[in-house]
N, C-alpha and C positions, 0 to 999 in steps of 0.2 A: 406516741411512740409505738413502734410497730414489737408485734408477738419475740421478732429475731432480734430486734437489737435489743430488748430486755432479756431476753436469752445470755445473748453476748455477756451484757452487763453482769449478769450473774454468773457466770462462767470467768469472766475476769476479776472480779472483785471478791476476794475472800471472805472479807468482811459482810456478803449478801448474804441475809438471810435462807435459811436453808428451807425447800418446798415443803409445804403442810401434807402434801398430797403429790403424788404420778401418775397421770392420764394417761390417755393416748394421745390425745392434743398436745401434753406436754405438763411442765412441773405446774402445783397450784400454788400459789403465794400470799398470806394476808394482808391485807390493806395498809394496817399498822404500821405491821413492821419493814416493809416495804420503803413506807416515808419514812419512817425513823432513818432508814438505811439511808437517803435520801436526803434530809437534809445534814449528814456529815458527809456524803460522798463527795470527793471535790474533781469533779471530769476535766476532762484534760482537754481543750480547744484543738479544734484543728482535724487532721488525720492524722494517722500514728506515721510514723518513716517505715517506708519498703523497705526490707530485707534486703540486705546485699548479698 
């Protein structure tokens, strides 16, 4: 998984744990609780629908 779509992930999912830390690289996140977040997360297949 790439840097931006764990971004994504976390910016769409409320339920994501919130960063332990802010870089400049970008938020930092523990391992932990990451996967906890992870295995309740239930992704949605596919692509989302374009905006009309």
């Amino acid at each position: 998984m790439t840097k931006q779509r764990a971004s994504a992930i976390a910016e769409e999912n409320d339920d994501f744990p919130p960063p332990v830390a802010r870089l400049g690289s970008g938020p930092v996140f523990t391992l932990d609780r990451v996967l906890e977040f992870a295995g309740k997360w239930d992704p949605k297949p596919g692509r989302p629908r374009a905006a009309r």
